[in-house]
C-alpha positions, 0 to 999 in steps of 0.5 A: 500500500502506498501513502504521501506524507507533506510536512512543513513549518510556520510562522503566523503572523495574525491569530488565525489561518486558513486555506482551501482544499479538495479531496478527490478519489478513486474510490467514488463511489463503488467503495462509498459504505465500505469499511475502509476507505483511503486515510487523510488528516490535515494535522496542525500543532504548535511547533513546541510542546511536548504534550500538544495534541494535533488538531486535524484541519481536513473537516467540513465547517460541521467537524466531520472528518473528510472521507469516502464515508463521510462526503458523498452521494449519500452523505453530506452531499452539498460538499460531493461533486461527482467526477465520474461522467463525461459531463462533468466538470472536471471529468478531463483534467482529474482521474478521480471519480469524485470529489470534494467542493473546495473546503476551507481549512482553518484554525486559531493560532498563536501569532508569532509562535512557530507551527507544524502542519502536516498533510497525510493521505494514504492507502487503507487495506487496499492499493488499486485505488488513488485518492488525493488532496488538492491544495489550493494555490496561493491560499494559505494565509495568516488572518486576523480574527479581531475587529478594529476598533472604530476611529471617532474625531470630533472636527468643528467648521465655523461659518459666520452668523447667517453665511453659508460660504466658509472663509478660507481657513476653515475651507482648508480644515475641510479639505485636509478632512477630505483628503 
Protein backbone atom coordinates (compact mmCIF):
# COMPACT_ATOMS: atom_id res chain seq x y z
CA UNK A 1 0.00 0.00 0.00
CA UNK A 2 1.25 3.47 -0.66
CA UNK A 3 0.86 6.87 1.17
CA UNK A 4 2.26 10.69 0.77
CA UNK A 5 3.09 12.48 3.73
CA UNK A 6 3.85 16.55 3.15
CA UNK A 7 5.43 18.48 6.07
CA UNK A 8 6.08 21.90 6.96
CA UNK A 9 6.67 24.56 9.48
CA UNK A 10 5.16 28.15 10.01
CA UNK A 11 5.07 31.03 11.46
CA UNK A 12 1.84 33.02 11.65
CA UNK A 13 1.64 36.33 11.80
CA UNK A 14 -2.22 37.02 12.93
CA UNK A 15 -4.30 34.52 15.25
CA UNK A 16 -5.84 32.60 12.64
CA UNK A 17 -5.02 30.63 9.42
CA UNK A 18 -6.69 29.12 6.73
CA UNK A 19 -6.55 27.60 3.46
CA UNK A 20 -8.55 25.92 0.79
CA UNK A 21 -8.81 22.39 -0.28
CA UNK A 22 -10.43 19.39 -2.25
CA UNK A 23 -10.09 16.00 -1.64
CA UNK A 24 -10.51 13.93 -4.51
CA UNK A 25 -10.73 9.67 -5.17
CA UNK A 26 -10.99 6.71 -6.97
CA UNK A 27 -12.79 5.34 -4.61
CA UNK A 28 -16.27 7.31 -5.58
CA UNK A 29 -18.37 5.84 -5.46
CA UNK A 30 -18.07 1.88 -5.61
CA UNK A 31 -16.45 1.86 -2.00
CA UNK A 32 -18.95 4.59 -0.65
CA UNK A 33 -20.27 2.42 2.63
CA UNK A 34 -17.32 0.05 2.78
CA UNK A 35 -15.19 -0.45 5.98
CA UNK A 36 -12.38 1.11 4.66
CA UNK A 37 -11.61 3.99 2.88
CA UNK A 38 -8.35 5.86 1.81
CA UNK A 39 -6.94 7.72 5.45
CA UNK A 40 -6.38 11.77 5.09
CA UNK A 41 -5.61 14.34 8.06
CA UNK A 42 -4.50 17.76 7.73
CA UNK A 43 -2.69 17.86 11.15
CA UNK A 44 -1.54 21.17 12.73
CA UNK A 45 0.47 21.56 16.12
CA UNK A 46 2.29 24.10 17.81
CA UNK A 47 5.94 23.68 16.98
CA UNK A 48 6.82 23.33 20.82
CA UNK A 49 5.21 21.39 23.23
CA UNK A 50 5.66 18.32 24.01
CA UNK A 51 2.01 17.30 25.17
CA UNK A 52 0.21 19.18 22.39
CA UNK A 53 -2.13 17.00 20.58
CA UNK A 54 -2.56 17.51 16.57
CA UNK A 55 -5.74 19.14 15.56
CA UNK A 56 -6.96 17.77 12.29
CA UNK A 57 -7.92 20.59 9.94
CA UNK A 58 -9.39 18.40 6.86
CA UNK A 59 -13.10 18.87 8.01
CA UNK A 60 -16.18 20.39 6.83
CA UNK A 61 -17.39 23.58 8.67
CA UNK A 62 -19.69 20.85 10.95
CA UNK A 63 -16.19 18.64 12.20
CA UNK A 64 -16.90 15.64 10.38
CA UNK A 65 -13.57 14.02 9.39
CA UNK A 66 -13.48 14.27 5.21
CA UNK A 67 -13.57 10.63 3.83
CA UNK A 68 -15.46 8.46 1.20
CA UNK A 69 -17.99 7.67 4.05
CA UNK A 70 -18.39 10.92 5.32
CA UNK A 71 -18.89 13.23 1.96
CA UNK A 72 -20.51 11.83 -0.93
CA UNK A 73 -23.65 10.96 -2.81
CA UNK A 74 -25.34 9.78 0.02
CA UNK A 75 -23.96 11.70 2.80
CA UNK A 76 -23.02 15.32 3.25
CA UNK A 77 -23.75 15.61 -0.48
CA UNK A 78 -23.81 19.55 -0.68
CA UNK A 79 -19.68 19.09 -0.29
CA UNK A 80 -19.61 15.89 -3.08
CA UNK A 81 -19.07 16.56 -6.82
CA UNK A 82 -19.28 13.68 -8.76
CA UNK A 83 -16.35 13.03 -11.31
CA UNK A 84 -17.46 10.01 -12.99
CA UNK A 85 -19.09 11.07 -16.25
CA UNK A 86 -18.05 12.53 -19.45
CA UNK A 87 -20.38 15.98 -18.46
CA UNK A 88 -18.71 16.57 -15.53
CA UNK A 89 -16.78 19.34 -14.53
CA UNK A 90 -13.51 18.32 -14.15
CA UNK A 91 -14.04 14.68 -16.00
CA UNK A 92 -10.88 15.87 -18.32
CA UNK A 93 -8.45 17.33 -16.27
CA UNK A 94 -8.59 14.71 -12.93
CA UNK A 95 -8.81 10.66 -12.83
CA UNK A 96 -10.96 10.99 -9.51
CA UNK A 97 -14.16 9.59 -9.95
CA UNK A 98 -15.24 12.33 -7.46
CA UNK A 99 -14.54 14.89 -5.09
CA UNK A 100 -14.95 17.20 -2.52
CA UNK A 101 -16.29 21.45 -3.46
CA UNK A 102 -13.43 23.42 -2.32
CA UNK A 103 -13.38 23.24 1.56
CA UNK A 104 -11.64 25.84 3.82
CA UNK A 105 -9.36 24.74 6.45
CA UNK A 106 -8.65 26.56 9.38
CA UNK A 107 -7.58 27.22 12.99
CA UNK A 108 -6.83 29.92 15.74
CA UNK A 109 -3.04 30.35 16.44
CA UNK A 110 -0.73 32.00 18.18
CA UNK A 111 0.96 34.60 16.50
CA UNK A 112 4.24 34.85 16.20
CA UNK A 113 4.71 31.06 17.72
CA UNK A 114 6.24 28.79 15.11
CA UNK A 115 4.00 25.84 13.90
CA UNK A 116 3.96 22.50 12.37
CA UNK A 117 1.38 21.21 9.64
CA UNK A 118 1.29 18.00 8.10
CA UNK A 119 -0.69 16.88 5.25
CA UNK A 120 -1.20 12.68 5.41
CA UNK A 121 -3.04 10.55 2.66
CA UNK A 122 -2.65 7.03 2.45
CA UNK A 123 -3.72 3.55 1.05
CA UNK A 124 -6.40 1.53 3.78
CA UNK A 125 -6.04 -2.18 3.41
CA UNK A 126 -6.07 -1.57 -0.37
CA UNK A 127 -3.57 -0.38 -3.19
CA UNK A 128 -5.54 -0.36 -6.50
CA UNK A 129 -7.40 2.84 -5.80
CA UNK A 130 -5.57 6.63 -5.84
CA UNK A 131 -7.14 9.41 -3.51
CA UNK A 132 -5.81 12.98 -3.33
CA UNK A 133 -5.90 16.01 -1.89
CA UNK A 134 -5.52 19.13 -3.83
CA UNK A 135 -4.05 22.12 -2.12
CA UNK A 136 -5.06 25.42 -3.46
CA UNK A 137 -2.52 27.59 -4.61
CA UNK A 138 -1.88 30.87 -3.01
CA UNK A 139 -4.32 30.17 -0.37
CA UNK A 140 -2.52 29.72 2.96
CA UNK A 141 -2.60 32.84 4.53
CA UNK A 142 -2.41 34.01 8.37
CA UNK A 143 -5.65 36.38 9.47
CA UNK A 144 -6.91 38.26 11.93
CA UNK A 145 -9.98 37.42 13.73
CA UNK A 146 -10.18 40.84 15.76
CA UNK A 147 -12.46 43.59 14.60
CA UNK A 148 -10.69 47.17 14.57
CA UNK A 149 -11.76 49.27 16.66
CA UNK A 150 -13.70 52.32 15.08
CA UNK A 151 -11.80 55.63 14.89
CA UNK A 152 -14.26 58.54 16.08
CA UNK A 153 -12.89 62.54 15.98
CA UNK A 154 -14.70 65.13 16.61
CA UNK A 155 -13.99 68.33 13.83
CA UNK A 156 -15.71 71.95 14.07
CA UNK A 157 -16.38 74.21 10.91
CA UNK A 158 -17.25 77.69 11.66
CA UNK A 159 -19.43 79.94 9.34
CA UNK A 160 -20.32 83.31 10.23
CA UNK A 161 -23.69 84.38 11.69
CA UNK A 162 -26.31 83.86 8.73
CA UNK A 163 -23.15 82.65 5.67
CA UNK A 164 -23.01 79.68 4.22
CA UNK A 165 -19.74 80.41 2.45
CA UNK A 166 -16.67 79.39 4.54
CA UNK A 167 -13.76 81.73 4.69
CA UNK A 168 -10.51 80.36 3.63
CA UNK A 169 -9.05 78.66 6.82
CA UNK A 170 -11.97 76.78 7.66
CA UNK A 171 -12.27 75.85 3.68
CA UNK A 172 -8.61 74.35 4.40
CA UNK A 173 -9.66 72.35 7.51
CA UNK A 174 -12.20 70.94 5.22
CA UNK A 175 -10.13 69.93 2.53
CA UNK A 176 -7.17 68.48 4.61
CA UNK A 177 -10.54 66.26 6.00
CA UNK A 178 -11.48 65.08 2.69
CA UNK A 179 -8.07 64.32 1.65
Amino acid sequence: CDGAVLEFDFVPVYDSIAFRFLFGSDEYPEFVGKNFNDAFALLIKPKFGRYTKPKNVGTLPNGTTVMINNVNHKKNKEWYVANDYFEAPLYNELKYDGLTKPIVAACRVIPNQPYHLKIIIADLEDCEYDSGVLLEALSFGSYSTRKPKPVRKNYFISFKTNESILEQSELSKLKRLTD
